[in-house]
Backbone bond lengths (Angstrom), bond angles and torsions (degrees), N, CA, C in turn:
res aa  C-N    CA-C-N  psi(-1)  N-CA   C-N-CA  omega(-1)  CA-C   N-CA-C  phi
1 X - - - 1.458 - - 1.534 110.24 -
2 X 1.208 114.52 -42.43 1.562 119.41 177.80 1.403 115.07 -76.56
3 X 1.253 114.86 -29.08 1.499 104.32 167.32 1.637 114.14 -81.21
4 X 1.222 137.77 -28.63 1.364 154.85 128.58 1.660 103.76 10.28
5 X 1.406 101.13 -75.67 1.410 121.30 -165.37 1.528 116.95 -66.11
6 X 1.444 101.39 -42.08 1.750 114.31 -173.18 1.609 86.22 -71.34
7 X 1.358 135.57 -53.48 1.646 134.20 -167.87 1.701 109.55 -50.11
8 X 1.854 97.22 -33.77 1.193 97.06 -161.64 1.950 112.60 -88.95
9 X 1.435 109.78 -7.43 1.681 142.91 175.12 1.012 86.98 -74.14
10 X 1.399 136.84 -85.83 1.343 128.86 -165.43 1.790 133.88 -24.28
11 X 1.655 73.12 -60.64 1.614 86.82 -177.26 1.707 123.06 -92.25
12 X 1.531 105.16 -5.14 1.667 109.37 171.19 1.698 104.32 -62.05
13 X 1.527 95.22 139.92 1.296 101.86 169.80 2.064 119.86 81.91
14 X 1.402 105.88 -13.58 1.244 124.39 171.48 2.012 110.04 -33.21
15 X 1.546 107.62 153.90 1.402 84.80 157.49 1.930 79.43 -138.53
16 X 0.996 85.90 165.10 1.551 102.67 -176.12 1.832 119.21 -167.26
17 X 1.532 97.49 140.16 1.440 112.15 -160.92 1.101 121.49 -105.03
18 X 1.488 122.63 111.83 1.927 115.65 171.14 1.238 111.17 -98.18
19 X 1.235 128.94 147.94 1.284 132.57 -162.37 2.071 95.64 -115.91
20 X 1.447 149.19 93.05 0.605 124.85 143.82 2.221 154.72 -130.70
21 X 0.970 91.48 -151.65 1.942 77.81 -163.69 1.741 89.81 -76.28
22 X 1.367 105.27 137.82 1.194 126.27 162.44 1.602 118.88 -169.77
23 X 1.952 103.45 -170.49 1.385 93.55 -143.89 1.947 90.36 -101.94
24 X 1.135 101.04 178.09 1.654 118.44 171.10 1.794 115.88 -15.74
25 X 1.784 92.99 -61.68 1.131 109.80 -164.40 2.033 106.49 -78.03
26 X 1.103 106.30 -20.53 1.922 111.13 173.53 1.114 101.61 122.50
27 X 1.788 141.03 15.12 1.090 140.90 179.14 1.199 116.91 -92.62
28 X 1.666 111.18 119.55 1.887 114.27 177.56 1.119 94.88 -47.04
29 X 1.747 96.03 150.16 1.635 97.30 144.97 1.342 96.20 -116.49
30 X 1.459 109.37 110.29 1.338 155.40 161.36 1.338 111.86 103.89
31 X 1.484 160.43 -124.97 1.240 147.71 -178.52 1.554 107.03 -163.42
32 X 1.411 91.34 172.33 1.599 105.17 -167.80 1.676 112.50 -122.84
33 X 1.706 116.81 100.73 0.920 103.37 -158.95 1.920 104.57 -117.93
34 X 1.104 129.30 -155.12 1.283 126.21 161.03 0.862 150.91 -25.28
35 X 1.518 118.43 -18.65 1.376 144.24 171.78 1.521 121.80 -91.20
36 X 1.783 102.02 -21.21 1.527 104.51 -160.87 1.356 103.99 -101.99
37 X 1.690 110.39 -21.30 1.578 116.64 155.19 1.311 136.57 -60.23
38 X 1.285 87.93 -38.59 1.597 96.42 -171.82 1.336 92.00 -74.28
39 X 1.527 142.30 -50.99 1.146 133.87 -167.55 1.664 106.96 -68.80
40 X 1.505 115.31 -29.08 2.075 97.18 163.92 1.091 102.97 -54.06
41 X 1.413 133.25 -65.30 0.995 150.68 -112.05 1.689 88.54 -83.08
42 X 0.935 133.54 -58.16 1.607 150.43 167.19 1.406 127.94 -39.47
43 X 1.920 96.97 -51.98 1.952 101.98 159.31 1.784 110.09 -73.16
44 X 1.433 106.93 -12.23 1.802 91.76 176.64 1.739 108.10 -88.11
45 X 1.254 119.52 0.09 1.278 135.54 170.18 1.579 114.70 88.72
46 X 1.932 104.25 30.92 1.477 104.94 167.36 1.567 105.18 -96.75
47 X 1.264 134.61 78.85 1.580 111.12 176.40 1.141 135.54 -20.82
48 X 1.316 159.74 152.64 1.175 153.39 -153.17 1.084 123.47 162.02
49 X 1.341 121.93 68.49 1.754 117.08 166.39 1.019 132.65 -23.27
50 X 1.578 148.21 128.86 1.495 127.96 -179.05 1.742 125.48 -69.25
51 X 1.490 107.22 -4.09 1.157 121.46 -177.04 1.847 107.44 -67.64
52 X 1.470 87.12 -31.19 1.873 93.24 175.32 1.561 115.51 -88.84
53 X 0.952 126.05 10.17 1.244 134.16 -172.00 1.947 102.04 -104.40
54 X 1.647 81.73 105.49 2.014 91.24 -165.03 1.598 104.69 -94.29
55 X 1.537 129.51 92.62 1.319 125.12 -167.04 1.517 81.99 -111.68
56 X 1.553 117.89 133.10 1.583 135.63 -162.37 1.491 81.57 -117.08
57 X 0.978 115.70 -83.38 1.805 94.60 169.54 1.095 161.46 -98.81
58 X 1.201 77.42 69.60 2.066 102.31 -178.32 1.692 109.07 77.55
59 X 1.536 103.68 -171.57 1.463 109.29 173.10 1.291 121.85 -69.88
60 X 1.313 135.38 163.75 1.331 146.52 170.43 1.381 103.20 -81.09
61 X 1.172 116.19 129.18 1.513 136.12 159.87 1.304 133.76 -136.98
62 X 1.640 112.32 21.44 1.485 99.00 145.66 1.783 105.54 -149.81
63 X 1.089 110.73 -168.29 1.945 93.68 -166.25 1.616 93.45 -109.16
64 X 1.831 96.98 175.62 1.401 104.40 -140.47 1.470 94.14 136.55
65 X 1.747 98.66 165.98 1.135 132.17 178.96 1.757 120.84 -83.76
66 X 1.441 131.71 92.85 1.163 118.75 163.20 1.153 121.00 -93.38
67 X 2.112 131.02 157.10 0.818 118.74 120.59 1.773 139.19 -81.52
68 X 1.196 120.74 143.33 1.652 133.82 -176.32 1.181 94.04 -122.04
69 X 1.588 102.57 137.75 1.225 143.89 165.27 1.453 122.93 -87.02
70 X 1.416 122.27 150.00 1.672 103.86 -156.48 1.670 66.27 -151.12
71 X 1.647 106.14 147.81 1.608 120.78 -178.99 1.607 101.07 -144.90
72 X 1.483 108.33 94.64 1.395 111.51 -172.63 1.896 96.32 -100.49
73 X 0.905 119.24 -16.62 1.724 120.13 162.35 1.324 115.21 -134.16
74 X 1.570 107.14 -161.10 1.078 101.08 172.63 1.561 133.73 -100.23
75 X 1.823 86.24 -1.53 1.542 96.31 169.02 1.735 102.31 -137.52
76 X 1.097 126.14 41.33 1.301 136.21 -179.07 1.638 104.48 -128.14
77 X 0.905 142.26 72.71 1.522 145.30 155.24 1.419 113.51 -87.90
78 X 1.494 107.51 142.63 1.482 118.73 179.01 1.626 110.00 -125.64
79 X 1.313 138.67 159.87 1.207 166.53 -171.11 1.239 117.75 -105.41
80 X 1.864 130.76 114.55 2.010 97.01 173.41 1.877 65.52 -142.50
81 X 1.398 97.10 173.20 1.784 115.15 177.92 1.440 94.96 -109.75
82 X 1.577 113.33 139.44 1.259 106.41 178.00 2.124 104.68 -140.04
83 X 1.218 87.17 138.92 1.513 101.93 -164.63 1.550 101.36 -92.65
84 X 0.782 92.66 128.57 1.980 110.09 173.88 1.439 115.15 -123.97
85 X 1.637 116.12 98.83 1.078 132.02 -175.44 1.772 111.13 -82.60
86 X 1.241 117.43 147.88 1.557 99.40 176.33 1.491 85.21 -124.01
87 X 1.310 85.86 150.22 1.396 114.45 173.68 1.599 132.46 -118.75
88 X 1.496 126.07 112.36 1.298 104.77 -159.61 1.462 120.38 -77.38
89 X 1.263 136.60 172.54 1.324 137.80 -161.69 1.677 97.61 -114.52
């Protein structure tokens, strides 16, 4: 639980940036879901399984500003904002 909490300090309040391919209008082409966070989230040196990565509605598919929810217990949840840049192809 205490290590839970310090994981979950760290990363409250985070902002963090995905860079990906999409079209004119800000639409992925294809989406960014649990797996693609947890793996930023991991090269910025927050570890993060994607299993903790709590997306209530579904994947992201177009860019913009989210907040994500992160559930490292069952009463330890954390908060970070995450930026999704599109990039054209």
């Amino acid at each position: 639980m205490a290590a839970a909490s310090a994981r979950a300090e760290s990363i409250e309040g985070l902002e963090v940036s995905l860079t990906s391919n999409a079209s004119p209008e800000g639409k992925l082409y294809g989406s960014i879901g649990p797996r693609e966070i947890a793996e930023k989230l991991t090269q910025n040196g927050f570890p993060v399984d994607k299993s903790e990565v709590v997306m209530s509605d579904g994947p992201i598919r177009e860019a913009g500003d989210f907040e994500v929810n992160l559930s490292f217990h069952a009463d330890v949840n954390a908060k970070f904002t995450l930026t999704v840049e599109g990039e054209e192809t």
